[in-house]
VOGUTI-672827 format. One record per residue (C-alpha): x, y, z. Coordinates in steps of 0.02 Angstrom, whole numbers, plus 32768, in hexadecimal, padded with zeros to 4 digits. Example, Ala and Ser with C-alpha at 12.3 -4.5 7.8 and 13.67 -1.06 7.14 Angstrom:
2
82677F1F8186/82AC7FCB8165/
//
This chain:
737
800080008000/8087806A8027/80DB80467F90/804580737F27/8019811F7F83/80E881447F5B/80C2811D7EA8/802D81927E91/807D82087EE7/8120822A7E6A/80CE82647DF3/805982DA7E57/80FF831E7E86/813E832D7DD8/80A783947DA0/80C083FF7E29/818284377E12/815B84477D53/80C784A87D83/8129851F7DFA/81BA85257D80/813F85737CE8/80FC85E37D56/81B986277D99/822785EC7D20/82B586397D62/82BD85D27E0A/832B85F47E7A/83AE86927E6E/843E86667DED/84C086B27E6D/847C86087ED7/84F4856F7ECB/84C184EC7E6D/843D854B7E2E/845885147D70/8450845F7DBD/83BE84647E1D/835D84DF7DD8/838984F67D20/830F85687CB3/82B985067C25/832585607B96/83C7851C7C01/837084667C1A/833C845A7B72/83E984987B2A/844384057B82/83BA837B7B74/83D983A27AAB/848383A77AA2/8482830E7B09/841682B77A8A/846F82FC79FE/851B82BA7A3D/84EE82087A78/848581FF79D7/8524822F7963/8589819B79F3/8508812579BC/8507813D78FF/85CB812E78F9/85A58095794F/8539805478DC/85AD808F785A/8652803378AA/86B280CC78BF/875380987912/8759813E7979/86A3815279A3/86BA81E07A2E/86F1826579B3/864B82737965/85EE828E7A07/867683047A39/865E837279AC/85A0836B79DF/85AC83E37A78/865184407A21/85DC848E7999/853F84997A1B/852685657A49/84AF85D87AA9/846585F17A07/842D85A27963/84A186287900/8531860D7956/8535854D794F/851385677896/859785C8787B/8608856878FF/85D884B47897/85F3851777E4/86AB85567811/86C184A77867/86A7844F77D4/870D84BF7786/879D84C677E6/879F83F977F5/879F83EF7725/88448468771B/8899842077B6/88788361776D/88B2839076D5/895B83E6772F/8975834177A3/898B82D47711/89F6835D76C1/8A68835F7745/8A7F82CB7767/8A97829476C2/8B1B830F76A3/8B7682F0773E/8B5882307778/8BC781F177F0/8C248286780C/8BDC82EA78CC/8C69836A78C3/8C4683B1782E/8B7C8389783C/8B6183C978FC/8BA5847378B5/8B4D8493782B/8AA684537869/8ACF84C878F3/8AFD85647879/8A5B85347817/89F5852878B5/8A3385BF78FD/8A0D8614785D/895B85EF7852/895D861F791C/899A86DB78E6/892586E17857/888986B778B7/88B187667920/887887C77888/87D487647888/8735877E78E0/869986F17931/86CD863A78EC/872D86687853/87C6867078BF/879585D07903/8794857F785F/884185B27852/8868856D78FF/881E84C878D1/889584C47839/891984BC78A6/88EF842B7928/888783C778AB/893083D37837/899C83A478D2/8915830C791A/890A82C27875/89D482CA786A/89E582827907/897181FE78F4/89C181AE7864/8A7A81D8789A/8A84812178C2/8A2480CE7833/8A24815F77AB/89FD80E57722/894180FC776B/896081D17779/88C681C776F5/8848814E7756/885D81C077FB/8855826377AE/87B582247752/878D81C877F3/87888275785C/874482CE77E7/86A5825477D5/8695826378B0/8695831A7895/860E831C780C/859982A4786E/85AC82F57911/859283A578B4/84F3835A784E/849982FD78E6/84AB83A6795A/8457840078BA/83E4839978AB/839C83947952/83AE844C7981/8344846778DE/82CC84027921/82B2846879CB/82E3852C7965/8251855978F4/823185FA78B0/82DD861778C9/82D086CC7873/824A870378ED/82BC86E57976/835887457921/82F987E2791C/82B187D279C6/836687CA79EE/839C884C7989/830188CA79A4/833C88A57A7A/83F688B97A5F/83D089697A10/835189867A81/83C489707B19/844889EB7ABB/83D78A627A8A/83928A847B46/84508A6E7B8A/84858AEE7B14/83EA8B637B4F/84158B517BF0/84C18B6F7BEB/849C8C007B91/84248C487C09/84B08C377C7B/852F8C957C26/84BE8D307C00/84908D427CB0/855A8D357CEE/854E8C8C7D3C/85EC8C137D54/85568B7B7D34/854B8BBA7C71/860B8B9B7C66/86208AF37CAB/85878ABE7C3B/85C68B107BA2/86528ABA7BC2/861189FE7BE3/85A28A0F7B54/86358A4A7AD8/868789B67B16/860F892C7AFD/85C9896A7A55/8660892B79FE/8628888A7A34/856E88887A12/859488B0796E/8603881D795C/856387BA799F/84FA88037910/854F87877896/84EC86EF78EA/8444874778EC/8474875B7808/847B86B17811/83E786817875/837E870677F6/83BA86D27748/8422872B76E1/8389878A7687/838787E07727/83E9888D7756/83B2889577E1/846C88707842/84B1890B77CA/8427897E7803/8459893A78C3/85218956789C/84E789ED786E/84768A2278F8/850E89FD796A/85888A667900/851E8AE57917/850A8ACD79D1/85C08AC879E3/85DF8B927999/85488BB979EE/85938B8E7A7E/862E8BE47A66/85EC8C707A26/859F8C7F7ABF/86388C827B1A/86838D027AB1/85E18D6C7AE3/860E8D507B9F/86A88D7B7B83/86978E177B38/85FB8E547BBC/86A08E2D7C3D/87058E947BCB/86868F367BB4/869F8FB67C3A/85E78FDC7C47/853A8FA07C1C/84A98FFC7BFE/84118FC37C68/83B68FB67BC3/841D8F3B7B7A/84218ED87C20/83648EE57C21/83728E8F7B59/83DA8E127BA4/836D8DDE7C35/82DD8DCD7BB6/83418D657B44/837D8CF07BE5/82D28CD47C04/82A88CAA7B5B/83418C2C7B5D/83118BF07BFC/825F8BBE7BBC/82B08B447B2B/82D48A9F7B91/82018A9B7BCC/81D28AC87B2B/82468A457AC8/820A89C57B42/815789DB7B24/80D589687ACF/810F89A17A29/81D789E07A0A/81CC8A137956/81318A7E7972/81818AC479F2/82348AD879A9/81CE8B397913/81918BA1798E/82218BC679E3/82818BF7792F/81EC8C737925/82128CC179C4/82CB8CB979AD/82AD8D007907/82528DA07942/82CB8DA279C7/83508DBC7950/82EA8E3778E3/82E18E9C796E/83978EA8799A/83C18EC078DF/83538F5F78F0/83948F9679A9/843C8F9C794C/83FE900078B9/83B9906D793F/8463907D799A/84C8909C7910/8439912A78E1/8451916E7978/850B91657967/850691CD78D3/849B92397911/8512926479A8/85BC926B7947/858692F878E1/854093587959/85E0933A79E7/8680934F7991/86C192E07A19/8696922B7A45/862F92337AF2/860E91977B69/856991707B22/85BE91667A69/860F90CF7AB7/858C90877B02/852090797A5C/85BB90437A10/85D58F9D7A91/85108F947A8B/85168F9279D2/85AF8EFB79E0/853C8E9B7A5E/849E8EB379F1/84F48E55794F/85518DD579C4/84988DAD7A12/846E8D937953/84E58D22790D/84D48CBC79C5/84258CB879B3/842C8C8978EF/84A48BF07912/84188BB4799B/83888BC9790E/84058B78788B/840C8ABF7926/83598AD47925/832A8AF07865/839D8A2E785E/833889DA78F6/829D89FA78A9/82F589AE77FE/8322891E7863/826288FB789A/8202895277EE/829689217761/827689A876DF/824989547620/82DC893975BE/834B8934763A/83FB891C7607/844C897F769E/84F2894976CD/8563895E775B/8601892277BD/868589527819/873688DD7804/87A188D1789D/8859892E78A7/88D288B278A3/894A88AD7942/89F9886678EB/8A4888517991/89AC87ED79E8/89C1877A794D/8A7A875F794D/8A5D873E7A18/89D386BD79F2/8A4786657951/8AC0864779CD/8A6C85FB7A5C/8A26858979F0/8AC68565798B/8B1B85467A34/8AA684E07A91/8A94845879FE/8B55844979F5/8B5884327AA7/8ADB83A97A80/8B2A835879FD/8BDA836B7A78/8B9C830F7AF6/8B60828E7A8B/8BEF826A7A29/8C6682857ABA/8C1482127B42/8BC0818E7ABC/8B2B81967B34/8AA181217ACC/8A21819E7AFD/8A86821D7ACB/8A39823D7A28/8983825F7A8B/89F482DC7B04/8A2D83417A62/897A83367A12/893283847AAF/89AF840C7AC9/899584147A25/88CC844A7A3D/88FC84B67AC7/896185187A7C/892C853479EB/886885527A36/889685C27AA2/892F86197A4E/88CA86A879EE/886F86E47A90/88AC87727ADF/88CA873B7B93/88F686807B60/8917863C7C14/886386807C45/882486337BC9/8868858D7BC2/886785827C92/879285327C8F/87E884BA7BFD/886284677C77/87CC846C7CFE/874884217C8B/87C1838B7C4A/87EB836E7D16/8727835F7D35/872082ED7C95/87B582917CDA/876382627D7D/86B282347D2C/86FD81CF7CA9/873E81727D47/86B581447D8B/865A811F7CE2/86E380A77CAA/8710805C7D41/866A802D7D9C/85E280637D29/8603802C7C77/86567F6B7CB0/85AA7F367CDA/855E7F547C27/856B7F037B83/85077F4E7B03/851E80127AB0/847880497AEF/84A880247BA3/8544808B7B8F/84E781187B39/847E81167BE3/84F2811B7C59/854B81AA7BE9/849582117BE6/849182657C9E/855A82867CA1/852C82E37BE7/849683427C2B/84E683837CC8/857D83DC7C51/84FC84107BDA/84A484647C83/854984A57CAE/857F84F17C15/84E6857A7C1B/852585B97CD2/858D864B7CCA/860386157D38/8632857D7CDF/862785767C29/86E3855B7C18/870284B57C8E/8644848C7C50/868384907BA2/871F84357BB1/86BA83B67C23/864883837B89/86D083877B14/8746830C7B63/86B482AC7BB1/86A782297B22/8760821B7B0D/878C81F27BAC/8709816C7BB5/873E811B7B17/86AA80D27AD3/86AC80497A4D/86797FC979F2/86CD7F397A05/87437F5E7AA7/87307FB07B59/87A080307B9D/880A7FD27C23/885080097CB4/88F480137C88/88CB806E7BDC/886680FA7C35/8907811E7CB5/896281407C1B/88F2818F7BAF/889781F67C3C/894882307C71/898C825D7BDE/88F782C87B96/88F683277C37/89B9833C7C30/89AA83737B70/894084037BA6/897F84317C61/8A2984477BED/89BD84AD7B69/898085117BEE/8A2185237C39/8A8685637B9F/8A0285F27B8C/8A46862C7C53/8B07860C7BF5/8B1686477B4B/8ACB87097B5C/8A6186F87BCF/89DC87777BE4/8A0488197C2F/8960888F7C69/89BC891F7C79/8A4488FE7BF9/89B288F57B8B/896789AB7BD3/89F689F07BAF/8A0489B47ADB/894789DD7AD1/897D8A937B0E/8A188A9C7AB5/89AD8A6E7A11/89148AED7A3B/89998B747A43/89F58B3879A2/89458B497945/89198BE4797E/89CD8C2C7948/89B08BC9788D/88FB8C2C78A1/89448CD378B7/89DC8CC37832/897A8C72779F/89338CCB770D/889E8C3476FE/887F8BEF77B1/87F98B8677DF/87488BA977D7/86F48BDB787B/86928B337886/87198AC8785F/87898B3678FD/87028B167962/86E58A617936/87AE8A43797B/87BC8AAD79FC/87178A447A3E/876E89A97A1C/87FF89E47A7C/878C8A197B02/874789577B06/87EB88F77B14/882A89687BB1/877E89537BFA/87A1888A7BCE/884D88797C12/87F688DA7CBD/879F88487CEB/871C884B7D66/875B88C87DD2/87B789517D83/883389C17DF1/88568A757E0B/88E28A687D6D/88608A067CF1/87E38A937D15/885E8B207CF0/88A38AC27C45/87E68AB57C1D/87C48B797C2B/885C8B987BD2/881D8B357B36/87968B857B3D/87E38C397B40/885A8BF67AA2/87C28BC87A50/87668C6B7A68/880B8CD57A45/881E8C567990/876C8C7F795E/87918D3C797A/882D8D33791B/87D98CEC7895/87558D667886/87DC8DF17881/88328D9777EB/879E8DA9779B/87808E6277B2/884C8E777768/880D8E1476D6/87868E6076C5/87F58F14769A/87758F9C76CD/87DF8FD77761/8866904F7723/89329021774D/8933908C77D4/88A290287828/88D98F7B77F5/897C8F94782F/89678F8678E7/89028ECF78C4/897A8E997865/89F98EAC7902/89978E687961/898B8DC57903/8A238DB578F2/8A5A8DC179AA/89E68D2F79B6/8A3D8CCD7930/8AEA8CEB797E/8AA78CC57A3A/8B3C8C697A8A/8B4F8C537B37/8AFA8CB67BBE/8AC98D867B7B/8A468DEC7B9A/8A728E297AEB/89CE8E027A97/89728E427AFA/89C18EE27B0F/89A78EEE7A56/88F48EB67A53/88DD8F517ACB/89538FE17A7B/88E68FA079D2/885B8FA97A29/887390547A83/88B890A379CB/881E90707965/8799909779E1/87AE915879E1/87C391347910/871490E07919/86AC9154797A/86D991D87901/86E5916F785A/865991BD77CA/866991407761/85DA90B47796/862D90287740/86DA903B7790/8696905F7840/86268FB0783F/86CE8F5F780F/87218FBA789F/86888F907910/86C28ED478F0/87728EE97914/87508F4D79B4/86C98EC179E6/87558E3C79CB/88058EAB7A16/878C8ECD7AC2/87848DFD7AD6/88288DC37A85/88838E407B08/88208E007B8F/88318D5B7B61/88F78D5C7B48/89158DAC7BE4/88C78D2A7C4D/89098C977C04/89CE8CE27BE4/89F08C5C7C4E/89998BC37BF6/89D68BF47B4F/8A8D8BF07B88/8AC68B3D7B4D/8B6E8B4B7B86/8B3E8B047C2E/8AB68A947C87/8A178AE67CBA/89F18AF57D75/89638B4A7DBD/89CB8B9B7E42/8A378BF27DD9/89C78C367D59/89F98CF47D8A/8AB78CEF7D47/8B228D3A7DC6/
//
C-alpha cells in the first residue's frame, strides 16, 4: 500500500515543480550555487538535453558505421553547439572548413617530410604558428577556421607518424567524425529552432533597443554635468565593438536577402560618434567660461527629452515610437538651427553698431558653437534610429550595405605565431626525446592548446577553464570506465550511462561562471572514456591515455605563462603608445581617416583596455580609460580642423596658427605642454579676428576652429601626462613635477 501511495505520488510531484517552474522560470537567483544544476531555466535545460541527444546520436551512428575512433564525432557534437542557432551555424560552416584545408595539409606534410621529426616538428610548427598570427586579423569563427587548420594539420600528422602509409584513411577518417558530429547537431537543433528569422530580429530589434536607451541615458548625463554620463559613455563605447561583432550570427539566422545586420552595424556606428560627440560637447561646456541661463534652460529641456527615450523605446510598440521620437528630435533640431540663425543675427547686429567686441558678442558666439554641436549630436541619434526602424520595417529594394573590418595588430599576431610555433616543438621534443608511446597524444594535445587558445588576447585566461574542464572529465571518465561501463555489454547501455554525465556539462556550459571548464568538460568527455566497438578501455590504457591528454594541455597551458606571457599593463601601455601614434599620423597627414572610421578605433581601443581590466579595474585602468577617451575627442577635433584648411576659405594669416598647432601635435615627444599652449595662443589670436570678421563665410569657418582650439587645449592639457610615451603611466604622477 505504501508502495502504491509512493507511486501516485511522483508524479503529482512532477506536475507540481513543472507547474511552479512555468510560472517563475527563473528559479532560484543565478548568483545561488548550483543554481544552473538544480534549477536550470527551460532555454538552459533544453540547450543541453539537445546537445546531449545530438552527441550520443552522432556516438551511435559512428557505431553503426564502424568508425574506429567513434568519440571524435560526438566530440565535435558539443564543439560546434552555441547559445545560438547563428553561431553554431557559422561555428559548424568554418569547422568544416577548417578540417578540409588542415586534412589536406596533414597528408602534405607528411608526405613531404616522412620519417624525418627534425625537419617536420619545425615546419609544422612555422606553418601552425602562421595560421595562429593570421587568425589575429580575423573576427567571430573565421579565425577559428584558421586555428583548426593548424591542429587538424598537426593531429592528422601525428596520427599517422607511425603508420603514414594510412596518412589518407585517417585524414578521411577525421574528417568523416567531424562531418557527422557537425550534421547530427544540425539536424536536431533545426528541429527545436523554427522561425529562426523571427527570433534574429527580436534579437536584433533588443540589442539596439538596449543601446539606444544606454546611449540616451548617458547622454542625459553628460548635459546635466554628471560623472554617471561618463562612465556610461564609456562602457557602452566599449562593448559596441563587440555587439557588432555579434550582428554577424543574427545575418545568418535571417538569410542573406536580409540587411537587416548592415542597418544594425550601422545603428551602432552611429551610436558610437554620437557618443563621442557627446563628449566633445562636455568638454567644451567645461571649456566655455560662461553659460547663458537660456542655453542651460535649452539644455535641461533637451535632457528631459533624452531622458524620456528608454520608456518610450520600451513600450508596446518601438518603431512607432522611435518614429516619433525622430519627429521630436527633428523639430528639436529645427529649432536650434534657427536659435543659431538668430544668434548670428544678433551678432551682426551688435558688431556694427560696437566697434569693439563686448561680453555678450562672445556669448552668442559659444551659444552659436553649442547650437550646431547640439545638431550634428542630435542628427547622429536620428541617423541610429532612422536604421532600427530599417532593422524591424526593411525598406523595398533594399540593397544597403555595411561593415566595419578590424585593424590589424602586427605585434599581437607575431606574439600569437610564436606561442603556437613553440609549444608544438616542445611537443614534438618531448616526444622524440623521451620515446614516450603516448607521446604522440601529448604533442597532439599541446598541440590543440596552443593553437586554440594562441590568437586570444589574454591566452593563459583563456586556456586556464580548458585545463579545469579536462581535470573534471578526467575524474568522471574514472568512474565511468572503471565501475560503470564494466557491467554493460551492448552500445545502448553505454550511451546511457554517458546521457546524465552529458546533460550535467551541457547544464554547465550556460552558467556564467563556467563555460570554460564546462566546455572543455564535454569536449574531452568522450575521449577519455574511449568508446568502441569492438574493445573496452582498460585500466591500464586509461592511466596512460587520461595522463597524457591532461599533460598535453597542462604543458599547452603552461607555455602560454612561458613564451610572452600576457602582460595587463605592458599591454596598457602599447594600446597608449599606439592611440598617441594615431593621433600624431591624424594631425600630420594631408588624407587622414574619416571621423567614423577614428571613432570606430579609438572605441576598439577603448574595449581591449576595458578587457584586459578584468572584473575589477583599478585607479590606473580608470585613468588610461579617460585618457583614450580625451585622445579620441582631441583626434576627432583635429580632424575637423583639417578639414576647414582644406577647405581654403580662411585667409594665410588665419590658417597659419592651425597649422602650428597640428603640427605640435604631430611632433609630440615626450612630456610638453606645447600643444596646448598652441591650441590656446591660436585660440586667443583668432577669437578677437572672429568677433570682428564681415565676411559671413570666413567667420562660420572661424566659428569651427574656435569651437575645436577651446576643447583640443583643454583636452591636451589634462592628459600631457598620458600622451608622454617615454615612460609608464601612473596615476600618482600625472602632474609632472
Amino acid at each position: 500500500m505504501l508502495v502504491f501511495s509512493l507511486a501516485a505520488l511522483f508524479p503529482q510531484r512532477l506536475r507540481n515543480w513543472v507547474y511552479n517552474t512555468a510560472r517563475a522560470p527563473s528559479g532560484l537567483s543565478e548568483n545561488t550555487p548550483l543554481a544552473w544544476l538544480f534549477a536550470p531555466s527551460p532555454a538552459n535545460l533544453g540547450f543541453a538535453l539537445r546537445t546531449t541527444c545530438a552527441a550520443l546520436l552522432a556516438l551511435s551512428i559512428a557505431f553503426w558505421m564502424e568508425m574506429d575512433s567513434p568519440q571524435w564525432a560526438a566530440m565535435t557534437a558539443w564543439i560546434v553547439a552555441q547559445n545560438s542557432r547563428g553561431q553554431s551555424l557559422s561555428k559548424a560552416r568554418w569547422r568544416l572548413i577548417g578540417t578540409f584545408i588542415g586534412a589536406v595539409a596533414g597528408i602534405a606534410f607528411l608526405a613531404a617530410f616522412p620519417q624525418s621529426p627534425w625537419l617536420l616538428f619545425p615546419l609544422l610548427a612555422l606553418g601552425a604558428g602562421a595560421c595562429c598570427a593570421w587568425a589575429t586579423f580575423l573576427r567571430n569563427f573565421r579565425s577559428y577556421a584558421l586555428v583548426l587548420v593548424a591542429f587538424t594539420c598537426t593531429i592528422i600528422v601525428l596520427s599517422a607518424a607511425n603508420q603514414p602509409d594510412n596518412v589518407f584513411m585517417i585524414a578521411l577518417s577525421r574528417t568523416t567524425y567531424i562531418t557527422l558530429g557537425i550534421v547530427c547537431e544540425s539536424a536536431l537543433a533545426g528541429l527545436f529552432a523554427p522561425r529562426l528569422d523571427k527570433v534574429a530580429q527580436q534579437e536584433i530589434r533588443t540589442r539596439l533597443q538596449d543601446a539606444l536607451c544606454g546611449a540616451s541615458r548617458s547622454m542625459t548625463d553628460l548635459l546635466l554635468g554628471q560623472q554617471d554620463g561618463l562612465m556610461r559613455s564609456r562602457a557602452l563605447l566599449g562593448s559596441i565593438p563587440s555587439l557588432a561583432d555579434q550582428t554577424e550570427f543574427s545575418d545568418i539566422e535571417m538569410g542573406r536577402h536580409s540587411h537587416a545586420g548592415d542597418h544594425t552595424r550601422a545603428a551602432l556606428a552611429a551610436i558610437s560618434t554620437f557618443l563621442a560627440r557627446g563628449l566633445s560637447f562636455q568638454r567644451h561646456m567645461q571649456a566655455t567660461p560662461h553659460l547663458p541661463d537660456f542655453f542651460q534652460d535649452r539644455l535641461r529641456a533637451l535632457s528631459l527629452l533624452l531622458s524620456q527615450i528608454p520608456n518610450r523605446l520600451k513600450g508596446a510598440d518601438p518603431v512607432a515610437a522611435a518614429k516619433t521620437i525622430r519627429d521630436d528630435l527633428q523639430r528639436y533640431r529645427s529649432d536650434s538651427l534657427q536659435r543659431s540663425v538668430d544668434y548670428l543675427t544678433e551678432f551682426e547686429r551688435l558688431r556694427v553698431l560696437s566697434d569693439t567686441p563686448t561680453p555678450f558678442m562672445r556669448e552668442l558666439l559659444e551659444c552659436r558653437i553649442l547650437e550646431a554641436a547640439l545638431t550634428k549630436l542630435l542628427l547622429e541619434f536620428d541617423v541610429a534610429l532612422a536604421h532600427f526602424i530599417a532593422t524591424q520595417e526593411p525598406p523595398a529594394k533594399d540593397h544597403f550595405h555595411f561593415d566595419r573590418h578590424p585593424e590589424k595588430d602586427f605585434t599581437l599576431a607575431l606574439n600569437n605565431g610564436l606561442r603556437a610555433a613553440v609549444a608544438i616543438c616542445l611537443g614534438g621534443l618531448l616526444w622524440e626525446v623521451t620515446a614516450w608511446p603516448e607521446g604522440a597524444t601529448v604533442a597532439m594535445f599541446v598541440a590543440v592548446t596552443s593553437t586554440r587558445f594562441a590568437s586570444f588576447e589574454n591566452p593563459v585566461v583563456a586556456s586556464g577553464g580548458f585545463l579545469r574542464g579536462a581535470a573534471w572529465a578526467a575524474v568522471v571518465s574514472f568512474f565511468l570506465v572503471f565501475l560503470v561501463l564494466p557491467q554493460q555489454a551492448s552500445n545502448e547501455t553505454l550511451v546511457a550511462s554517458l546521457f546524465f554525465p552529458m546533460l550535467i556539462g551541457g547544464l554547465a556550459v550556460r552558467a556564467p561562471n563556467s563555460i570554460g571548464t564546462a566546455a572543455a568538460y564535454n569536449n574531452f568527455l568522450p575521449f577519455m572514456v574511449g568508446p568502441a566497438n569492438h574493445s573496452r578501455l582498460n585500466e591500464l590504457l586509461w592511466f596512460n591515455t587520461t595522463t597524457a591528454v591532461v599533460f598535453g594541455i597542462g604543458l599547452g597551458v603552461w607555455v602560454f605563462r612561458l613564451v610572452l606571457p600576457f602582460d595587463a599593463a605592458g599591454e596598457r601601455w602599447r594600446l597608449r603608445c599606439k592611440l598617441v601614434r594615431d593621433l600624431r599620423h591624424v594631425a600630420a597627414s594631408d588624407t587622414p581617416c574619416t571621423a567614423s572610421d577614428w571613432i570606430a578605433r579609438s572605441g576598439g581601443r577603448l574595449a581591449q583596455i576595458i578587457r584586459h581590466a578584468g572584473n575589477t579595474p583599478d585607479a590606473t585602468t580608470e585613468a588610461y580609460l579617460a585618457g583614450a577617451m580625451g585622445l579620441m575627442t582631441v583626434g576627432l577635433l583635429v580632424l575637423r580642423l583639417r578639414h576647414v584648411l582644406a577647405d581654403g576659405s580662411l585667409t594665410e594669416a588665419q590658417a597659419e596658427p592651425v597649422r602650428t598647432v597640428l603640427e605640435s601635435i604631430a611632433h609630440i615627444r615626450g612630456y610638453t605642454l606645447e600643444p596646448a599652449q598652441n591650441a590656446t595662443r591660436a585660440l586667443n589670436q583668432l577669437l578677437p579676428v572672429a568677433l570682428s570678421e564681415g565676411n559671413l563665410s570666413i567667420h562660420l569657418e572661424l566659428t569651427r576652429v574656435i569651437s575645436c582650439l577651446e576643447v583640443i587645449g583643454y583636452e591636451l592639457e589634462t592628459n600631457a601626462t598620458f600622451l608622454d610615451t617615454t615612460r609608464r603611466f601612473h596615476v600618482s604622477s600625472q602632474q609632472h613635477p
